[in-house]
ROSE-4610 file (N, C-alpha, C; in Angstrom, 1 decimal, always signed):
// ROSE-4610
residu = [X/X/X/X/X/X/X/X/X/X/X/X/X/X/X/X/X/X/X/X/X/X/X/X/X/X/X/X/X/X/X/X/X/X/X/X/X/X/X/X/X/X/X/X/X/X/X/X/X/X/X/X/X/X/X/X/X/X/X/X/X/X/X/X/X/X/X/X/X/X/X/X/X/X/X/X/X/X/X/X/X/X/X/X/X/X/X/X/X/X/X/X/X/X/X/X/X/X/X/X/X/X/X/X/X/X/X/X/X/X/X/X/X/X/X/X/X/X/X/X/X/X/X/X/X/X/X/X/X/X/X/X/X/X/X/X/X/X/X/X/X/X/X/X/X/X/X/X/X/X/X/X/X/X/X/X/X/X/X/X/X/X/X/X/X/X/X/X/X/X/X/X/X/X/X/X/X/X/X/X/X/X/X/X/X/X/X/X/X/X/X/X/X/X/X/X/X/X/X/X/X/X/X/X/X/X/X/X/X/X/X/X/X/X/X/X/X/X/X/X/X/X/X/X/X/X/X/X/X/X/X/X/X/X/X/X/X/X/X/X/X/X/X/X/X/X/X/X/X/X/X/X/X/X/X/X/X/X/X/X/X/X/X/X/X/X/X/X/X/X/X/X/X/X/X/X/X/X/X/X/X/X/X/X/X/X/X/X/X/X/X/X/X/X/X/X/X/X/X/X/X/X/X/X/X/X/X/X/X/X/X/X/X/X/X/X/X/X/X/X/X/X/X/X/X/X/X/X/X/X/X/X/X/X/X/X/X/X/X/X/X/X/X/X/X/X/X/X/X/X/X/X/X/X/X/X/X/X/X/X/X/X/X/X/X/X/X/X/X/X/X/X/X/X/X/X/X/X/X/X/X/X/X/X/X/X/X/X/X/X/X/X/X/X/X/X/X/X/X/X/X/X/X/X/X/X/X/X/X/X/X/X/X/X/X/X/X/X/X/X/X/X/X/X/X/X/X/X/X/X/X/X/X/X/X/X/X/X/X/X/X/X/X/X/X/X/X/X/X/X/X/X/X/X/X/X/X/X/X/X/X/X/X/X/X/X/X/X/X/X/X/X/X/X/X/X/X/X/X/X/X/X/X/X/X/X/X/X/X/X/X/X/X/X/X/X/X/X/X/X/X/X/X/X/X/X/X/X/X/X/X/X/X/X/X/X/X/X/X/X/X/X/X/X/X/X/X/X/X/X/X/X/X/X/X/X/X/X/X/X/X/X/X/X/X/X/X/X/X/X/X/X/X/X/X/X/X/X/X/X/X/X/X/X/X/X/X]
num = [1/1/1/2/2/2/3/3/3/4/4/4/5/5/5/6/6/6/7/7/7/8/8/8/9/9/9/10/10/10/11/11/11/12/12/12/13/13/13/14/14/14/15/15/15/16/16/16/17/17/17/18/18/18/19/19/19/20/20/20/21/21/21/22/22/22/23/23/23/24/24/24/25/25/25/26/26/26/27/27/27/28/28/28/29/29/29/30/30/30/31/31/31/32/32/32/33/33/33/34/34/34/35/35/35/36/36/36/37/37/37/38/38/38/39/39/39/40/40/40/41/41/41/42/42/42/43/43/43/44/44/44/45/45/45/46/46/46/47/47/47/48/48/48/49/49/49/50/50/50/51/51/51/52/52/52/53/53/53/54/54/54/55/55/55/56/56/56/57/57/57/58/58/58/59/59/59/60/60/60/61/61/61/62/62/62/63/63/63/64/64/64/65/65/65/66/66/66/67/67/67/68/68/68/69/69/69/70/70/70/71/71/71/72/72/72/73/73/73/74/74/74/75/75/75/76/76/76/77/77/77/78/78/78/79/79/79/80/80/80/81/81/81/82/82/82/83/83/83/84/84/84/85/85/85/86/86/86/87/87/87/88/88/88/89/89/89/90/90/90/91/91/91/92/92/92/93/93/93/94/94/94/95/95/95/96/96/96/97/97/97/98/98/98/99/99/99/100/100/100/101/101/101/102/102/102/103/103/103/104/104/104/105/105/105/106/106/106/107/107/107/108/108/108/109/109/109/110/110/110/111/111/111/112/112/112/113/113/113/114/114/114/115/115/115/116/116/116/117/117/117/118/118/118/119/119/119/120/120/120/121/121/121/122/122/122/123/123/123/124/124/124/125/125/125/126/126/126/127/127/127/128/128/128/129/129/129/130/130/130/131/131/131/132/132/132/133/133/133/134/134/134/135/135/135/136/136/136/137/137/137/138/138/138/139/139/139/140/140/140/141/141/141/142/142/142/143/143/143/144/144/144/145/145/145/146/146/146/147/147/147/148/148/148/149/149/149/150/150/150/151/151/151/152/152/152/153/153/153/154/154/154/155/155/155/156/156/156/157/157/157/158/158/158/159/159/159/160/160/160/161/161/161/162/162/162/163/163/163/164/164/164/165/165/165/166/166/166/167/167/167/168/168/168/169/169/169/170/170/170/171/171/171/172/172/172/173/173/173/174/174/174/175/175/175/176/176/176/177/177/177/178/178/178/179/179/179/180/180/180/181/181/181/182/182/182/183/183/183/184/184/184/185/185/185/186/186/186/187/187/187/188/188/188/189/189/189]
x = [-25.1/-23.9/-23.5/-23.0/-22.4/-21.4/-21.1/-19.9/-18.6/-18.5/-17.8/-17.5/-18.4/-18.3/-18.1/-18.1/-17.4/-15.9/-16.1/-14.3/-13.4/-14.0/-13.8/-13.1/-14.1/-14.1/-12.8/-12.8/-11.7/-10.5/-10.2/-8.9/-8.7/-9.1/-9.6/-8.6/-9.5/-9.4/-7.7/-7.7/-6.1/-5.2/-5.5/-4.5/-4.1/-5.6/-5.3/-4.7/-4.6/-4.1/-2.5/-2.0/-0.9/-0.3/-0.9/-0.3/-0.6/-1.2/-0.9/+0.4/+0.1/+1.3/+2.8/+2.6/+4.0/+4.4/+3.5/+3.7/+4.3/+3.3/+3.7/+5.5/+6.0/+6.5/+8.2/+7.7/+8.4/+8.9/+7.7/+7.5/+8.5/+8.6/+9.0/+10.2/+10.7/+11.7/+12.3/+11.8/+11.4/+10.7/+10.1/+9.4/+9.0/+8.5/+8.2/+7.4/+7.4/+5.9/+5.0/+5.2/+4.1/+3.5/+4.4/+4.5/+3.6/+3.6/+2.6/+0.9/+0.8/-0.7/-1.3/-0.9/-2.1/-1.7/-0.7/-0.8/-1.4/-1.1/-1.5/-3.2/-3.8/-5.3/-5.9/-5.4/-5.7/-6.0/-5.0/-5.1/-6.1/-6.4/-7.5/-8.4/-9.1/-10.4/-10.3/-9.8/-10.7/-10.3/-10.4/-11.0/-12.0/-12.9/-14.2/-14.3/-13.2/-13.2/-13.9/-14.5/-15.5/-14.6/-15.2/-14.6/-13.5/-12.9/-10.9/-10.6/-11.9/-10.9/-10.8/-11.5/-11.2/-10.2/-9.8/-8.7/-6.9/-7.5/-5.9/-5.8/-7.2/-6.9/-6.0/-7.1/-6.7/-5.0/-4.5/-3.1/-2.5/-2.7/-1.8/-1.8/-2.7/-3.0/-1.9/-1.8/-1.5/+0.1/+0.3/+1.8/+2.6/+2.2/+2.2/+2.0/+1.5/+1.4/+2.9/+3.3/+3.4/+5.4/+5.4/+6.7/+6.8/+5.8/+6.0/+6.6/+5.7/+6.4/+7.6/+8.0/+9.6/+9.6/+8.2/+7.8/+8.3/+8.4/+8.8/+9.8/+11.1/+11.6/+12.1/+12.5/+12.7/+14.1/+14.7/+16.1/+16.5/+17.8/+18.1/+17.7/+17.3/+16.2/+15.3/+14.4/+13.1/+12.0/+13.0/+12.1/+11.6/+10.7/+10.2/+10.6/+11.4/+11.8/+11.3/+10.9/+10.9/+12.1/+11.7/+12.6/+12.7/+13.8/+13.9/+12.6/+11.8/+11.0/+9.7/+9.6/+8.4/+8.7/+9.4/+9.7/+8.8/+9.5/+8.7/+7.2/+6.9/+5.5/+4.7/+5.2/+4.7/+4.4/+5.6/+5.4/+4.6/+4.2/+3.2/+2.1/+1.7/+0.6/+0.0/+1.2/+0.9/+0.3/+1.2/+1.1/-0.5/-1.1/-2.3/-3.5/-2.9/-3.8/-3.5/-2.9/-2.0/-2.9/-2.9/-4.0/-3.4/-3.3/-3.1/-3.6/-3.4/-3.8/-4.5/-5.6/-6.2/-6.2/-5.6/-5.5/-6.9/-7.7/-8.5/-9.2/-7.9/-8.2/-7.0/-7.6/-6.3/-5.9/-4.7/-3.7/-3.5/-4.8/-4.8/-3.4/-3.0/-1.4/-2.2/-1.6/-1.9/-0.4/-0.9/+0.6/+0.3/+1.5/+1.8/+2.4/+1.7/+2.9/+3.3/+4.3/+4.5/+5.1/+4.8/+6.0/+6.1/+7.3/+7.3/+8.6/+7.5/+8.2/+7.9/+9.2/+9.2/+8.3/+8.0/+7.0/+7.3/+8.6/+9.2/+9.1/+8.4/+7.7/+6.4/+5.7/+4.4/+4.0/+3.7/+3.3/+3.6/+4.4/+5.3/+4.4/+4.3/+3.5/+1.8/+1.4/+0.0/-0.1/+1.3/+1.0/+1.1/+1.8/+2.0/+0.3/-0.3/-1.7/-2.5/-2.3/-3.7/-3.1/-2.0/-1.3/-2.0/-2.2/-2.3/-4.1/-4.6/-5.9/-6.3/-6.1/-6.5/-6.2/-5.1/-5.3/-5.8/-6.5/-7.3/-7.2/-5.8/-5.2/-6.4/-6.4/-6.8/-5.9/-6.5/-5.7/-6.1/-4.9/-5.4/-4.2/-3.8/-2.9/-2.7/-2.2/-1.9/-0.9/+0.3/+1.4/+1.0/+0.2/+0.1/-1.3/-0.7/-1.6/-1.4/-2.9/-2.7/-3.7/-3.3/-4.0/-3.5/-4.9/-4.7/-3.8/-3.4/-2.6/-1.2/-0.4/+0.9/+0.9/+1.6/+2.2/+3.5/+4.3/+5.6/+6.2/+6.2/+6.1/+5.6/+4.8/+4.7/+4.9/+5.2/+5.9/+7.6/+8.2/+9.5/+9.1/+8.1/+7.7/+7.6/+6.7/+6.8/+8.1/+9.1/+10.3/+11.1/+11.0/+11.7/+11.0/+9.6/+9.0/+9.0/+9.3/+8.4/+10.4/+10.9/+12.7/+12.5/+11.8/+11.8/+11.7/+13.1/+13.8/+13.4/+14.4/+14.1/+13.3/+12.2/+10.7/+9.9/+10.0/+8.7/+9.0/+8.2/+8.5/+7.5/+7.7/+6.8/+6.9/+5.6/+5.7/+4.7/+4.9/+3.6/+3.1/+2.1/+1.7/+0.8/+0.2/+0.1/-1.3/-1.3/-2.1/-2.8/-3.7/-4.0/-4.7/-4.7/-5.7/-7.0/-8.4/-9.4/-9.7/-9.1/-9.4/-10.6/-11.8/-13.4/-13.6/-13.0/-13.5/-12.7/-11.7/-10.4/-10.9/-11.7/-12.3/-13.2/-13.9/-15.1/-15.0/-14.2/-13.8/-13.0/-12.4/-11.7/-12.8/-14.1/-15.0/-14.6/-13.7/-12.9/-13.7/-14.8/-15.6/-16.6]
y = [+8.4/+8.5/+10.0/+10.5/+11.8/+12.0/+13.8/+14.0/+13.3/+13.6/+12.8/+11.3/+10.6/+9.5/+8.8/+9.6/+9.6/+10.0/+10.6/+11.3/+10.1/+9.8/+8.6/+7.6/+7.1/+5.7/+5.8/+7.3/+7.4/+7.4/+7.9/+7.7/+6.4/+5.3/+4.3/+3.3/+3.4/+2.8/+2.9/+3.9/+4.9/+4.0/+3.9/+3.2/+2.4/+1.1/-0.2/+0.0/+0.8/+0.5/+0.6/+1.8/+2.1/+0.9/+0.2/-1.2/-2.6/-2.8/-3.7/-3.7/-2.4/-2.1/-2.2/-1.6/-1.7/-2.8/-3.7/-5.0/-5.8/-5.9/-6.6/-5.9/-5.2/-4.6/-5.4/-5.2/-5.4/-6.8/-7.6/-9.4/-9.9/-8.9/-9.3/-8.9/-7.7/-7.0/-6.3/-6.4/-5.4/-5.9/-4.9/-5.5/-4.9/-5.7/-4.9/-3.8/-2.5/-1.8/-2.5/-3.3/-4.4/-5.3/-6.0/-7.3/-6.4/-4.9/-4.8/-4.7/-4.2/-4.5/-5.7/-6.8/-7.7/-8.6/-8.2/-9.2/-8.1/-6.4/-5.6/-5.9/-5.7/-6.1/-7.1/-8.3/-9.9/-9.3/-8.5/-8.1/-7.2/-6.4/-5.2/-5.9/-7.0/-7.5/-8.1/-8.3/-8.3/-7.4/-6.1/-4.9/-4.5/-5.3/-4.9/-3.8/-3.8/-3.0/-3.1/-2.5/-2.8/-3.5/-2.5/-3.7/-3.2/-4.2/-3.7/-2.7/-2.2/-0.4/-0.1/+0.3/+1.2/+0.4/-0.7/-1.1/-0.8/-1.0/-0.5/+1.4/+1.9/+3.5/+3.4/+3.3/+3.0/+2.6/+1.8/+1.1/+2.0/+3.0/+3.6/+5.1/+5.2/+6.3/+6.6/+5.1/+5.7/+5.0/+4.8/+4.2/+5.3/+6.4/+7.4/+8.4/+8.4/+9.5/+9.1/+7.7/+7.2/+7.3/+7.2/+7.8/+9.5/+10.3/+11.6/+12.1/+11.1/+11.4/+10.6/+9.3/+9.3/+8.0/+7.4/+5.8/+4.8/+4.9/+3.9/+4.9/+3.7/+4.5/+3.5/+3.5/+3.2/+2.7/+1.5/+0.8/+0.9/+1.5/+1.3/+0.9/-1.1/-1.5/-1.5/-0.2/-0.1/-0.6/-1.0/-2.3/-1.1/-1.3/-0.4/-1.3/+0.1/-1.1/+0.0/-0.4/+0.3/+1.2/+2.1/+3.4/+3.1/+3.2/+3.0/+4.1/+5.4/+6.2/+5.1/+4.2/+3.6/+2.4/+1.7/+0.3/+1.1/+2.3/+3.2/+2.9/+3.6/+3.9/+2.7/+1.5/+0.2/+0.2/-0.6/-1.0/+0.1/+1.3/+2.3/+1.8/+0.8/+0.9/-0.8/-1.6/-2.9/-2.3/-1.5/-1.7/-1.2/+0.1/+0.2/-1.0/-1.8/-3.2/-4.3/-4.2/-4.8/-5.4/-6.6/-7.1/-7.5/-7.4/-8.0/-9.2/-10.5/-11.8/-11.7/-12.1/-11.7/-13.8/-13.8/-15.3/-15.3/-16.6/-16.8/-16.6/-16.2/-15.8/-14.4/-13.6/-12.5/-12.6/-12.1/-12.8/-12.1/-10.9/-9.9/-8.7/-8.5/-7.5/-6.8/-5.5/-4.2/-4.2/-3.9/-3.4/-2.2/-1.3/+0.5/+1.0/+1.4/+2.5/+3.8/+4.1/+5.7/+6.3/+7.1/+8.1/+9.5/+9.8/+11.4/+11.9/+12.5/+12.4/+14.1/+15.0/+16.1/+17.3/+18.7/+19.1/+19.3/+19.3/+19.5/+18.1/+17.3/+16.1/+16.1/+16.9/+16.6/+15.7/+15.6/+15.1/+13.5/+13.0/+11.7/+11.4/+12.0/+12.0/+11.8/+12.3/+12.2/+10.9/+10.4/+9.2/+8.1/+8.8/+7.1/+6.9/+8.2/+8.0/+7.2/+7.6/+7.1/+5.9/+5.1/+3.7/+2.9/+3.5/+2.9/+2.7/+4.3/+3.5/+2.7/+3.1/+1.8/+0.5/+0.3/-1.1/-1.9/-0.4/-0.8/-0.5/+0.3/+0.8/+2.0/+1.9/+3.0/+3.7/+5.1/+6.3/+6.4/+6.4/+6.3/+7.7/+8.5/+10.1/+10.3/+11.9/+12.2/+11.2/+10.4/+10.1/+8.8/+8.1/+6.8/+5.8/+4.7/+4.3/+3.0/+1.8/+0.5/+0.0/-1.4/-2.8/-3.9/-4.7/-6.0/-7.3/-7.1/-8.5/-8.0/-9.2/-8.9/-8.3/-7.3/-5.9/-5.9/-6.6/-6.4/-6.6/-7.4/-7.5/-5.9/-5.6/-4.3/-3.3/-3.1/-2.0/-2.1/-3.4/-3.0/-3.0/-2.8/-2.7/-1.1/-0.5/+0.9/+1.9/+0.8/+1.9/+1.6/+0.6/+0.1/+1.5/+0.9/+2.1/+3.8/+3.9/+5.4/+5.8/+4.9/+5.1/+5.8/+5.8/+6.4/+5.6/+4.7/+4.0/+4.2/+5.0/+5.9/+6.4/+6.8/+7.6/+7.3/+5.7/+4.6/+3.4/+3.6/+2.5/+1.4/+0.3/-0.4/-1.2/-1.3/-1.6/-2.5/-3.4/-4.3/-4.1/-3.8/-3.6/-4.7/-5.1/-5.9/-5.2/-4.1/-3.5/-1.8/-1.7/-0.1/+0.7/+1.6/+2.1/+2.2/+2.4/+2.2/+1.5/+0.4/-0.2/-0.6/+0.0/-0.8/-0.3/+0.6/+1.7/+0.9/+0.3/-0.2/-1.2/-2.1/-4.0/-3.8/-2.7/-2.4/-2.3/-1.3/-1.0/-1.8/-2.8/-4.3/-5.4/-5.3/-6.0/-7.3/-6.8/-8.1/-8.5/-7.6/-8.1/-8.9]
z = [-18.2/-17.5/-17.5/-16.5/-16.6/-16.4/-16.7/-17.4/-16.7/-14.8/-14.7/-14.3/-14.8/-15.4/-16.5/-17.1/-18.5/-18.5/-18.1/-17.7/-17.0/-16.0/-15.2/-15.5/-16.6/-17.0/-18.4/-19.3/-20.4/-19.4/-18.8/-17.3/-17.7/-17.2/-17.0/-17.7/-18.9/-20.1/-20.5/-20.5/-21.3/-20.2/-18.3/-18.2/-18.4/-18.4/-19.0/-20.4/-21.0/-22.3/-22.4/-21.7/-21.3/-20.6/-19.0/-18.9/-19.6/-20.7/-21.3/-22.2/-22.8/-23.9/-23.3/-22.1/-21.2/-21.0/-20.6/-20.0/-21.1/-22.2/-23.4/-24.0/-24.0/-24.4/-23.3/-22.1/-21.1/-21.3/-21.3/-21.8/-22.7/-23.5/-24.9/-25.1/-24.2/-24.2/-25.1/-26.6/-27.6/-28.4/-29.4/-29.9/-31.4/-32.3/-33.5/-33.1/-34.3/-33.7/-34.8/-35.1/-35.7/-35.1/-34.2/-33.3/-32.2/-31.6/-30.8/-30.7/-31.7/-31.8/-31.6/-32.5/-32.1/-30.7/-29.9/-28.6/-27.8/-28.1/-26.9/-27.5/-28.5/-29.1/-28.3/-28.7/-27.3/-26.0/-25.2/-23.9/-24.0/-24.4/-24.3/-24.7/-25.2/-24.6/-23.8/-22.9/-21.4/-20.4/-21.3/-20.4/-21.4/-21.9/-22.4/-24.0/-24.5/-25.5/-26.8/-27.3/-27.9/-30.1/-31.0/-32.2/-32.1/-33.6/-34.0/-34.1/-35.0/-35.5/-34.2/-33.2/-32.3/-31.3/-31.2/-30.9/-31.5/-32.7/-33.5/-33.4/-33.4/-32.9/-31.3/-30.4/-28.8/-28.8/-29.2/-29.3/-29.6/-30.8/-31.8/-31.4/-30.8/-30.2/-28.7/-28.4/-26.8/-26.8/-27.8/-28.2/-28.5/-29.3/-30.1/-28.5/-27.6/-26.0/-25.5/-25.2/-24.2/-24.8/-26.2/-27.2/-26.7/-27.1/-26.8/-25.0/-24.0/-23.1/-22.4/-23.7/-22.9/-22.6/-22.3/-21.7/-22.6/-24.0/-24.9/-25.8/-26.3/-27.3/-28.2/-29.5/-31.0/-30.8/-30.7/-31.2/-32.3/-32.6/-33.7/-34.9/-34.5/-35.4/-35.9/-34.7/-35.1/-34.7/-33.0/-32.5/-31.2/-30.6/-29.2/-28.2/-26.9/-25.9/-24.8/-23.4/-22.1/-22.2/-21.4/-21.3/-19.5/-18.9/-17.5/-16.7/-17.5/-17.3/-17.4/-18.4/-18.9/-17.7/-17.3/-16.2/-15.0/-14.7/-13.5/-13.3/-14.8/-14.6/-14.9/-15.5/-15.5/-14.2/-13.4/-11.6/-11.1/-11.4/-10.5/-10.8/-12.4/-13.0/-12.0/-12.0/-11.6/-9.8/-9.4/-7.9/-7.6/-8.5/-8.1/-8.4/-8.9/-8.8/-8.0/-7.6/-6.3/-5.1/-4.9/-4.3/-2.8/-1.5/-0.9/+0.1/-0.1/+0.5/+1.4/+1.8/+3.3/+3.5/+4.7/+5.4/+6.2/+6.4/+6.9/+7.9/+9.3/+10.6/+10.5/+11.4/+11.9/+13.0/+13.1/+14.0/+14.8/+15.3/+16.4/+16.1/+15.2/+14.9/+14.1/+14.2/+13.6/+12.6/+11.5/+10.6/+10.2/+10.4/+10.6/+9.6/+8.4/+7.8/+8.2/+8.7/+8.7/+7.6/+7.2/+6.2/+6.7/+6.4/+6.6/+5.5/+4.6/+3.2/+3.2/+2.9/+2.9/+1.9/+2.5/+1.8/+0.4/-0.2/-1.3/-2.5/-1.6/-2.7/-2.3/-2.3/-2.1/-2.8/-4.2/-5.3/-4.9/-4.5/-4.0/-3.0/-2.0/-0.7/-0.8/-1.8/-2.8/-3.2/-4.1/-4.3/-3.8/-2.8/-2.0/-0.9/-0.8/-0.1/-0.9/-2.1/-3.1/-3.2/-3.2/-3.2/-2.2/-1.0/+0.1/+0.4/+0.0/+0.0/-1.3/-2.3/-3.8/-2.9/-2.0/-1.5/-0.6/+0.5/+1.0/+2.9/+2.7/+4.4/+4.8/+5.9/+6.7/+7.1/+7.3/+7.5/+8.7/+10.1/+11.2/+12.2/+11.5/+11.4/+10.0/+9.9/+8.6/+7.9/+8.4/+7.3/+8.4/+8.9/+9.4/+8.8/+8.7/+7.5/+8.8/+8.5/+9.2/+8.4/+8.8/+7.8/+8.8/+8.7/+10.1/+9.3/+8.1/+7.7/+7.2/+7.1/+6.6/+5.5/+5.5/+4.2/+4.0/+4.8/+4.6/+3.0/+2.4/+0.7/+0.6/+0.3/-0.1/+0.5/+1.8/+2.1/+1.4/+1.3/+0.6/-1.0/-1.6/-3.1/-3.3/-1.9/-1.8/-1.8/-1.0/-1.0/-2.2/-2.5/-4.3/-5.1/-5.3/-6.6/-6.5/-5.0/-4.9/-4.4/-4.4/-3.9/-2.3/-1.5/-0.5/+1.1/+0.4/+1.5/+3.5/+3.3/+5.0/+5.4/+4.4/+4.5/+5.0/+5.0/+5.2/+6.3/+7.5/+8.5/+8.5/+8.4/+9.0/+10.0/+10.9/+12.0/+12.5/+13.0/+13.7/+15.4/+15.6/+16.5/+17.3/+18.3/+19.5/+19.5/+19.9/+20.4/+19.6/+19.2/+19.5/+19.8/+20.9/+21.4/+20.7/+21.4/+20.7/+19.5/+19.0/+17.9/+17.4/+18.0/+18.0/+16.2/+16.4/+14.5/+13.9/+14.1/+12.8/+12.6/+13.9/+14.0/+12.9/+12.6/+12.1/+10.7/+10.6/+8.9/+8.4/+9.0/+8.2/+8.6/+9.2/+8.9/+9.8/+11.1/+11.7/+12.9/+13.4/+14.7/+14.5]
């Protein structure tokens, strides 16, 4: 394997670990930092992780990142709860796995994202691209995105997570020009 595949795949790993811990955390609504390890443990094998020690490292390690940057923080009691910073980056972690439903026949409609999200959030504008392809849209202009099935659920999931309400149109279309490349790359002809 090389180097960046290795790189790759530790990316990877770190997020699943970061959204289990989140999730569990979220679940539970707080939680011992005792009570987290062995349910976040349970969930990190089946993302393939290999024995315990390096599970109780992995957990403790990224519990210990995820405290430093703000994502989790310590109750009074001593219990760990989501940080409105950590709910954020949960729903960013859920949305890149975000599946959407393909119905058995298509219904001849084009669905349109536009955004036109200012150059002073680039970074926002970055992420809402890589959002849209992880799910599977085509890029059919720079800030125009299309997909042949219903998105509307997640186009309002986009302007919830990414807050960028007015930024983001969606739109269903009838028709669009030359569509033989779009039939093609959704595998619809």
């Amino acid at each position: 394997m090389g180097i960046l595949e290795t790189e790759s795949k530790k990316r990877t790993r770190k997020n699943q670990i970061q959204k289990v811990i989140l999730a569990t955390i979220a679940t539970a609504g707080v939680l011992s930092v005792m009570a987290v390890a062995p349910n976040a443990l349970q969930a990190l094998s089946m993302f393939g992780f290999g024995k315990k020690g390096k599970y109780r490292y992995a957990v403790e390690s990224s519990r210990k990142r995820m405290l430093n940057a703000g994502l989790l923080e310590y109750t009074p009691e001593g219990f760990l709860r989501l940080t409105p910073k950590g709910e954020t980056k949960l729903r960013q972690l859920e949305t890149r796995d975000y599946k959407l439903k393909k119905p058995k026949r298509w219904d001849k409609k084009w669905r349109l994202l536009i955004f036109d999200i200012r150059q002073e959030k680039r970074s926002l504008r970055d992420k809402v691209r890589r959002t849209l392809v992880a799910i599977g849209f085509v890029r059919l202009q720079n800030s125009v995105w299309v997909y042949p099935y219903d998105c509307e659920d997640l186009a309002t999931l986009l302007k919830a997570d990414f807050k960028i309400g007015k930024e983001l149109l969606y739109l269903i279309a009838d028709k669009v020009e030359n569509d033989g490349w779009l039939k093609k790359e959704f595998n619809l002809v």
